[in-house]
N, C-alpha and C positions, 0 to 999 in steps of 0.2 A: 278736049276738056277731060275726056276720059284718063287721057294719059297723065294729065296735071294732076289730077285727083290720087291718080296710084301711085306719083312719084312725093306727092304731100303725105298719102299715107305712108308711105314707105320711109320716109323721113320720121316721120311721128314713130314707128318703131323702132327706128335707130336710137330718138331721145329717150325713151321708154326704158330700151334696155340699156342703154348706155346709162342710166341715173341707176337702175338697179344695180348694178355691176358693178360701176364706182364703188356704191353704196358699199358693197360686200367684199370690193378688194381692198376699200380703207379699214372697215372691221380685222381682214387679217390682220392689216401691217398695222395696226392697234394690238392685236393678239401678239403678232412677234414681237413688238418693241416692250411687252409686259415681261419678255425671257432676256431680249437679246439690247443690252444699257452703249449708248453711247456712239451706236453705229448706223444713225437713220438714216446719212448715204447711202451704205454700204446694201441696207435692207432694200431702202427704195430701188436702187440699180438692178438688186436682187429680183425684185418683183418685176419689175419692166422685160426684163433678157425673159422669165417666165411665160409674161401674155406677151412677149413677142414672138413666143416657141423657139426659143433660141434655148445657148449653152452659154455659162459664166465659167470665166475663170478668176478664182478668188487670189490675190497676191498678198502675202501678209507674216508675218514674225510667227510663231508659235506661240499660244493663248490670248489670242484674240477672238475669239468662240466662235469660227468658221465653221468647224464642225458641230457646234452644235447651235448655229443658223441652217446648218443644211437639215440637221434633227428637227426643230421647230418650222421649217418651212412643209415639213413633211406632214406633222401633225396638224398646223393650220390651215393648207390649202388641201386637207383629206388624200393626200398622193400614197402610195405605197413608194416607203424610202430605202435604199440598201445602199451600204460605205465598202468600198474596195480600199484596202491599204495598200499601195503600190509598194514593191520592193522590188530590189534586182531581180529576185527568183522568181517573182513573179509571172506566169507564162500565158497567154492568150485562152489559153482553154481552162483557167482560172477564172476569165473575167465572160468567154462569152458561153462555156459549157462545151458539154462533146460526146460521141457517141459511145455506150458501152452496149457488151453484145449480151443479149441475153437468152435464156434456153429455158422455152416451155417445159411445162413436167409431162411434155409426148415427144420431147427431145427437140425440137423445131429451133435452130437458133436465127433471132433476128437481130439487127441495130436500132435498141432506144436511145432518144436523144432527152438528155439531164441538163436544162436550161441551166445557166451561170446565172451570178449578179446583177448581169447588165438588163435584165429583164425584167425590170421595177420603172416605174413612171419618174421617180425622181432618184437617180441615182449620185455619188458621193465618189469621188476620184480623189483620195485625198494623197496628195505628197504625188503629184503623178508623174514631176521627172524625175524620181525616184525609179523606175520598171525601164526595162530594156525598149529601144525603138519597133521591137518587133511587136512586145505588148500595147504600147501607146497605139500603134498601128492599127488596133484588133479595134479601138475603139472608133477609129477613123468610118465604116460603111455607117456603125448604128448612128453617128453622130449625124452623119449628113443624109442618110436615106432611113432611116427609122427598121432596120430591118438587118440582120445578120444572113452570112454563110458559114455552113457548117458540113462539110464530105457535098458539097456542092446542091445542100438542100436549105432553100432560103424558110425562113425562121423569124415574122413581124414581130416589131418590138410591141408593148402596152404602151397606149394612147393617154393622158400626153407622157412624151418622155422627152427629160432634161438630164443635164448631164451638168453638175458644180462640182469643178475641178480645183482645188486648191495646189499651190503651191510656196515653199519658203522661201524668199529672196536672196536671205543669208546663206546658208548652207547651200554651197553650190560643188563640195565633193561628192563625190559619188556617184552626179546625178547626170540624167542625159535630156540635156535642155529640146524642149519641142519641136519639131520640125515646121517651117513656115506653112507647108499646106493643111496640119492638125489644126496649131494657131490659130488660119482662116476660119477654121466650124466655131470657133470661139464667139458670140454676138459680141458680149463684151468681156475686157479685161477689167476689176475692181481691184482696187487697192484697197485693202483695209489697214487703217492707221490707228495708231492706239488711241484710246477713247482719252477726255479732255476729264478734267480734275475731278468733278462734280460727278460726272459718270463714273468715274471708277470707285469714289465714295460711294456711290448707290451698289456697286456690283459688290462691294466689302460686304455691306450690308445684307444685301438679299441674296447671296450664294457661301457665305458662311456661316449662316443662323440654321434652327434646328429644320425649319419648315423651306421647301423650296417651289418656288412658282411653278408651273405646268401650265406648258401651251393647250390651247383650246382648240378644237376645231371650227374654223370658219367657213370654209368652203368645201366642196368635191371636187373629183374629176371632173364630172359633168360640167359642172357649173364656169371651172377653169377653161374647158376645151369652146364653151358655147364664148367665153370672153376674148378666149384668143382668133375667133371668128369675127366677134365684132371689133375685133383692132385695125382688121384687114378691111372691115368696111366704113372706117372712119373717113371723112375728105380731108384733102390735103388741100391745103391751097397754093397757086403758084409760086407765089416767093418761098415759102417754105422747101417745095420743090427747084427750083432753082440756089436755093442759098446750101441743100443738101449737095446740088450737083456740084454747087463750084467747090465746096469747102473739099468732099473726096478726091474732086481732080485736081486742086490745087496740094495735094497730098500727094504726088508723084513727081516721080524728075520730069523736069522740063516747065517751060516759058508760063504754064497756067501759074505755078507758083509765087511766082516773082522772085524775088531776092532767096526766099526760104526754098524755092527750087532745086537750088544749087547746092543744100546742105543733103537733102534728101538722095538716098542708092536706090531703093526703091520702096514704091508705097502702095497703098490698099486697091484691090482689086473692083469691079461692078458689086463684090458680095457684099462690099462696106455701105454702099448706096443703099443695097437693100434692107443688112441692118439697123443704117441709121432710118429709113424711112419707117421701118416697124416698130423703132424703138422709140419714134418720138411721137407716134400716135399712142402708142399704150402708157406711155410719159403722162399724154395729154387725158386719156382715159382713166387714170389715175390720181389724177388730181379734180376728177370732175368735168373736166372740160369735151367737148363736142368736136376738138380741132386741133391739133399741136400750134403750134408760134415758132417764129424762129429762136428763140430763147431757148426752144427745147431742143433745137440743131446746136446752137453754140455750149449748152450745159454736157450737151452727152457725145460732143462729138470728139473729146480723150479718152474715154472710156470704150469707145466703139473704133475708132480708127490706131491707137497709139500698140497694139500688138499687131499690128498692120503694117507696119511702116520699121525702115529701119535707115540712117543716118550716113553718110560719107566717111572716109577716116577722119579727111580734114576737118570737118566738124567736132566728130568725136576728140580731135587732138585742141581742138579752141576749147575745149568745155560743154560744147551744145547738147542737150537736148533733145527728146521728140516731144516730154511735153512742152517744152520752150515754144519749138521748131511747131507744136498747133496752136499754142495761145499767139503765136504773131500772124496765122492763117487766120483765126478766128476775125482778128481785126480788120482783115480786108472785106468782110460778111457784116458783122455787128459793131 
């Protein structure tokens, strides 16, 4: 009885703070959407890949206000925020810092280390295949182990850190498209699409008059890091967990597929299982709720899996798709 008693209490605090937290991650995404007109997808995904401690990569045209969503995310969830402009010259000890020697006034010379940009909770990649493979690279440990090397002395990044990478879809001279294992540290890829009539009316209005909105703060660190703990402790229920499992593996070549198999070269790894499992709890924590649904597998599972996966020629030469080639996966699930 004893043990029922602590596992009902221990429930009771789950709901407790999961009501508070909702509470305080819908007041952000109220605060953001006061800056940012016409992109409540794009915010909500935004927030999710957040309390799932994951990394976004943003996809989208230039003035779309990616950047300054990443600005406003900064100020509303209390992060300390910093924007790296990728360029070809760019070089790795731009982005993660490096050692310079310096000499006492007793002569004594030693190596201080002069942290980089990367060392802000929520940091800003913007244009990032823009920079050579070798800089893109430099991001590759902090992204995945929260923690840099530097003359072979390791260097923790600030707790949470996020990394919102933007990039142009058009303009593709110059630029050196991602390598599939960066790609992978991606939770999700977002597409931002231009906003719809009425939205852009509003954004005429309240970004060309004399006075201009200012985000609020709504949250902290703290408060961030204690909700991205309770995402991990939400339950999950079987079919959720099974509709997660097929939908990934049916994203690979071969027979789990079916038909959509055969269009597929290859597709998402165990990593994609685990961010779709993270992302649709903090989905469900986000809207309130105690529990994800499979609805929150079939809503988020092109944004999580479709930088994942990449297509046959033959397909590509029919016309297809990956987001095609996951809306006819989805229907084997929902």
């Amino acid at each position: 009885m004893a043990g029922a008693d602590g596992v009902e209490k221990l429930e009771d605090v789950i709901v407790r703070s999961a009501e508070q937290v909702a509470g305080q991650i819908r007041a952000a995404k109220e605060a953001i959407s006061t800056v940012i007109f016409g992109q409540d997808r794009v915010i909500e995904n935004t927030l999710v890949t957040i309390l799932s401690g994951g990394h976004a990569l943003l996809i989208g045209v230039p003035g779309l206000a990616k950047t300054k969503l990443v600005e406003t995310l900064g100020i509303t969830l209390g992060l300390d925020a910093k924007r790296i402009q990728f360029t070809p010259d760019l070089m790795p000890s731009d982005i993660l810092g490096a050692e310079v020697l310096d000499e006492s006034s007793t002569g004594k010379r030693s190596f201080r280390f002069i942290s980089g940009p990367v060392f802000a909770q929520l940091l800003m990649a913007d244009e990032i295949n823009r920079a050579s493979p070798r800089t893109q690279s430099a991001l590759l440990q902090a992204m995945q182990e929260q923690h840099i090397t530097v003359a072979g002395a390791r260097h923790d990044l600030p707790k949470p850190f996020h990394v919102l990478a933007t990039q142009n879809p058009l303009e593709q001279e110059g630029t050196y498209p991602l390598p599939e294992a960066q790609l992978d540290r991606f939770l999700m890829e977002i597409d931002v699409d231009y906003p719809d009539r009425d939205a852009e009316r509003r954004i005429l209005f309240e970004t060309t008059g004399a006075e201009e909105t200012l985000a609020k703060a709504s949250m902290d660190a703290e408060t961030l890091i204690a909700a991205q703990r309770l995402v991990r402790r939400l339950p999950v229920g079987d079919s959720v967990v099974e509709a997660i499992l097929s939908l990934v593996r049916s994203a690979r070549p071969g027979p789990e597929g079916g038909e959509a198999g055969k269009l597929i070269a290859w597709g998402p790894g165990p990593r994609a299982s685990q961010s779709l499992m993270l992302a649709v709890r903090a989905r469900a924590l986000l809207d309130g709720r105690l529990a994800p649904s499979i609805d929150d597998v079939l809503d988020l599972a092109e944004p999580v899996l479709k930088h994942r996966m990449a297509l046959t020629f033959s397909a590509r030469a029919e016309g297809r798709t990956i987001p095609d080639v996951i809306r006819q996966l989805k229907t084997r699930i929902g």
